[in-house]
C-alpha positions as CSV (number, residue, x, y, z in Angstrom):
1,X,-4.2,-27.4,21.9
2,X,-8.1,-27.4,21.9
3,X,-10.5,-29.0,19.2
4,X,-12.1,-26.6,17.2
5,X,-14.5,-24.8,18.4
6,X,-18.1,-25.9,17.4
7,X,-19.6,-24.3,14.3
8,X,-16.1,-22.7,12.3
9,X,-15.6,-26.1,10.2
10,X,-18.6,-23.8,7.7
11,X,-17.3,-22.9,4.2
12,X,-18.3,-20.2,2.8
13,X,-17.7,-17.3,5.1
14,X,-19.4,-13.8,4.0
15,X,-18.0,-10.5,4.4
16,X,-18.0,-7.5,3.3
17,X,-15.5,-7.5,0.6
18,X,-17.2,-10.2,-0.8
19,X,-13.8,-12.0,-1.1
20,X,-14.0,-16.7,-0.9
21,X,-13.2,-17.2,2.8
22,X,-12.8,-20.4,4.4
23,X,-11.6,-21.7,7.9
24,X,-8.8,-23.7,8.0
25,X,-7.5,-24.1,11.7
26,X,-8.0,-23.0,15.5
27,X,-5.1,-23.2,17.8
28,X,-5.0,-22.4,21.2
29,X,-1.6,-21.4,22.7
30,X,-2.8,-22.0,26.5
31,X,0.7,-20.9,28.0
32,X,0.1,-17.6,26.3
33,X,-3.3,-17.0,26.3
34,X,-3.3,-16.7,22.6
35,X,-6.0,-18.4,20.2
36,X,-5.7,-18.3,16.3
37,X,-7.8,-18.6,13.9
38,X,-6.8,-19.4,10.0
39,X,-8.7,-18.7,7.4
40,X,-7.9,-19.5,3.3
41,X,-8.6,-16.4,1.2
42,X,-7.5,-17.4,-1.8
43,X,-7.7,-14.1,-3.8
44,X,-5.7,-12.1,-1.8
45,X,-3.0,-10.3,-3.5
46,X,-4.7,-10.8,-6.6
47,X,-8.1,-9.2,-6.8
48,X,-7.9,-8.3,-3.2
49,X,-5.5,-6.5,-1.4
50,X,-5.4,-5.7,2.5
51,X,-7.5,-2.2,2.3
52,X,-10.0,-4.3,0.8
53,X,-10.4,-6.6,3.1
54,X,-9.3,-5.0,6.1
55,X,-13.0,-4.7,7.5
56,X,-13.5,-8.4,6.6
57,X,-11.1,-9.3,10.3
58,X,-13.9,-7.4,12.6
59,X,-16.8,-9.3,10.6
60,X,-15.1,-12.7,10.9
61,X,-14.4,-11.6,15.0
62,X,-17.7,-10.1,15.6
63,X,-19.7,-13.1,14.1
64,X,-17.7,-16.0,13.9
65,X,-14.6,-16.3,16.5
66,X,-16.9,-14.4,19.2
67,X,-19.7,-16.9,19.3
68,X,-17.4,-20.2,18.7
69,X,-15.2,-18.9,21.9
70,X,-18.6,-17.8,24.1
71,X,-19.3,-21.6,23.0
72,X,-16.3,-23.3,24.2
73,X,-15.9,-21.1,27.3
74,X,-13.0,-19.5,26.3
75,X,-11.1,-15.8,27.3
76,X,-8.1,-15.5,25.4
77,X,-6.0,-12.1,25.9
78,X,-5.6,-12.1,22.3
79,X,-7.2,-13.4,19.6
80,X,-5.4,-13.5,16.1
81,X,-6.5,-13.7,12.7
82,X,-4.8,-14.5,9.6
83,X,-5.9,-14.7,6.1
84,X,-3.6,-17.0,3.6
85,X,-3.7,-16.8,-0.3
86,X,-2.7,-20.9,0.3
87,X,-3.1,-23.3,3.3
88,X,0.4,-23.5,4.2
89,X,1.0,-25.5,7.3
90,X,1.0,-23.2,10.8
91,X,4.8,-21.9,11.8
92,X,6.0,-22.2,8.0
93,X,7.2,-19.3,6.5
94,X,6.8,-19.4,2.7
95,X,7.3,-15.7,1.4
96,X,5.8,-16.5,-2.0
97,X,2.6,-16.6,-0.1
98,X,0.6,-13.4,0.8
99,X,-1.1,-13.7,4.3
100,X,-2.5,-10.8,6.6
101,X,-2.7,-10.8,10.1
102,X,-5.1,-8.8,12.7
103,X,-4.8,-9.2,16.2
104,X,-8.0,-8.4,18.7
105,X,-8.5,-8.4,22.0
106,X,-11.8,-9.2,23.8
107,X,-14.1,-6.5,26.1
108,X,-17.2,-7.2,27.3
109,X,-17.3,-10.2,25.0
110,X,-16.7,-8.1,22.0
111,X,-13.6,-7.7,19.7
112,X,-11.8,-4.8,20.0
């Protein structure tokens, strides 16, 4: 597992839904070419629900997780994003927390 990449540690995240967004975590799953990035959104199922924030994943991809993996010269084959009404620990499954995932993939250094 990698540090985190320069530059995500921010709070305070805008988008478009205007939803609280904060980073929690990157982890890099080298056997699998996988990175993750978490993010707290803790209004989710409550005043936000996923069409609402659905365009919020290509903002956070386009102008966050794009220039932090440019920055620590990395090319994952997929890049996944996950929004958590809590900061639950990675792997735990707690189904009284809401969390929504988005998976990209990169081209030409852009998320697709």
């Amino acid at each position: 597992m990698l540090s985190t990449p320069v530059g995500l540690a921010a709070k305070g995240i805008e988008v478009p839904s205007g939803q609280p967004v904060s980073f929690i975590e990157f982890i890099s799953e080298e056997a699998t070419g996988t990175v993750r990035f978490r993010f707290l959104t803790p209004e989710i199922g409550t005043s936000f629900q996923y069409a609402d924030v659905a365009g919020d994943f290509q903002v956070v991809c386009d102008e966050l997780v794009m220039p932090a993996l440019v920055e620590a010269a990395l090319e994952p084959s997929q890049i996944v994003l996950s929004m958590s009404a809590v900061d639950i620990p990675f792997g735990e499954d707690n189904p009284d927390v809401l969390q929504f995932f988005e998976i990209f993939s990169l081209e030409n250094d852009t998320c697709i």
